[in-house]
N, C-alpha and C positions, 0 to 999 in steps of 0.2 A: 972597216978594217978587220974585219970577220974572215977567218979562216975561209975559203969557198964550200970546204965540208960542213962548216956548221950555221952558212947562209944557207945551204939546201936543206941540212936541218931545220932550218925556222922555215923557209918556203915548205916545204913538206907538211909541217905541224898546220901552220896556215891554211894549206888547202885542208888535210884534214878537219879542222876545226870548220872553214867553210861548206863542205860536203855535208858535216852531222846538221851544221845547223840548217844547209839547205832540207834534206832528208829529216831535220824536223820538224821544220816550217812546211814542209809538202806534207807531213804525217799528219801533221795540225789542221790545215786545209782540209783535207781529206777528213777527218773527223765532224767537225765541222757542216762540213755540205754534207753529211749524214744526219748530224743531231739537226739541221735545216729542213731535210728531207723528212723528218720522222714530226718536227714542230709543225709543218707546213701540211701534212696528213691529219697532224690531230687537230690541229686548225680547223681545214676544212671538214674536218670530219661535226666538227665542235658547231660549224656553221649551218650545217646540214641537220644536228639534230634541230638547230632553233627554227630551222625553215619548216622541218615535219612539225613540230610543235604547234607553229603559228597556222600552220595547214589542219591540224588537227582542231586548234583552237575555234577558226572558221567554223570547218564542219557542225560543231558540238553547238556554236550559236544557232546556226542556219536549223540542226536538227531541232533546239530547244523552241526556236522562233515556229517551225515550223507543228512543234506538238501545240502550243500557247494558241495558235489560232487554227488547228483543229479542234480543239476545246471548245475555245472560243465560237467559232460558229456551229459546234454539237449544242453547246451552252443556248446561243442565238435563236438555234430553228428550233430547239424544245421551247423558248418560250415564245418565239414567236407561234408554234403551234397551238399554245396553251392559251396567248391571247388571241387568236384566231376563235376558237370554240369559244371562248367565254364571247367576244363581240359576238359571234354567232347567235349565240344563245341569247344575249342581251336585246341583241331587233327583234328576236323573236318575241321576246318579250315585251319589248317597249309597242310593236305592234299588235299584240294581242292585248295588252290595254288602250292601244288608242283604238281597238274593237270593239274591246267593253266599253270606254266611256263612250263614243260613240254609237253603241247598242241602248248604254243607261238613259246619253242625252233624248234617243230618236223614244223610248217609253215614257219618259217624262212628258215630254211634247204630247204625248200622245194622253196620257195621264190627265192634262193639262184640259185639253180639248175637250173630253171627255165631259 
C-alpha cells in the first residue's frame, strides 16, 4: 500500500545497494586473485630456493667425497711406495744373508775336512 513514488524509491535504493555490493564483491575478488598471484610467486619462488639448496647440497658432498679419496689414494700410493722399497730392501737383504750363511756353512764344511 506504498505510494508507486516511494515503491520505486525502495526499488531504486535496492538496486543501488545491490550494484555497491556487487562492485564490492568484484573489488574483493579482484584483490584477492592478486594477493594469490603474488603468494603463489613467492611460493614458488620459496620452492625453488630449496631445490638450488638441495642441488647445491649434493654438489658440496660429491665435491667433499670426491677431495677424501683423492687423499686417500695420495695417502695409499705414498705408502704403498714406502712399503715397496722397504720389501725391496728387505729380500735384498734376507738374500744376502742366506749368501753369508750359506758362504759360512760351505767354510765350515770346509774347515771341517781339513
Amino acid at each position: 500500500l506504498l505510494h508507486p513514488s516511494h515503491r520505486k524509491e525502495l526499488d531504486d535504493m535496492d538496486d543501488v545497494i545491490r550494484n555497491t555490493q556487487g562492485r564490492m564483491e568484484k573489488a574483493r575478488a579482484e584483490q584477492e586473485a592478486k594477493e594469490r598471484v603474488y603468494f603463489d610467486q613467492a611460493e614458488k619462488l620459496q620452492k625453488q630456493v630449496i631445490v638450488d639448496r638441495r642441488i647445491l647440497a649434493v654438489s658440496n658432498i660429491r665435491r667433499i667425497r670426491k677431495e677424501a679419496l683423492t687423499k686417500i689414494r695420495t695417502s695409499e700410493s705414498e705408502w704403498q711406495g714406502r712399503a715397496s722399497r722397504w720389501l725391496y730392501t728387505a729380500k735384498r737383504k734376507v738374500e744376502l744373508k742366506s749368501r753369508e750363511d750359506a758362504e759360512a756353512a760351505a767354510a765350515k764344511r770346509r774347515k771341517k775336512r781339513r
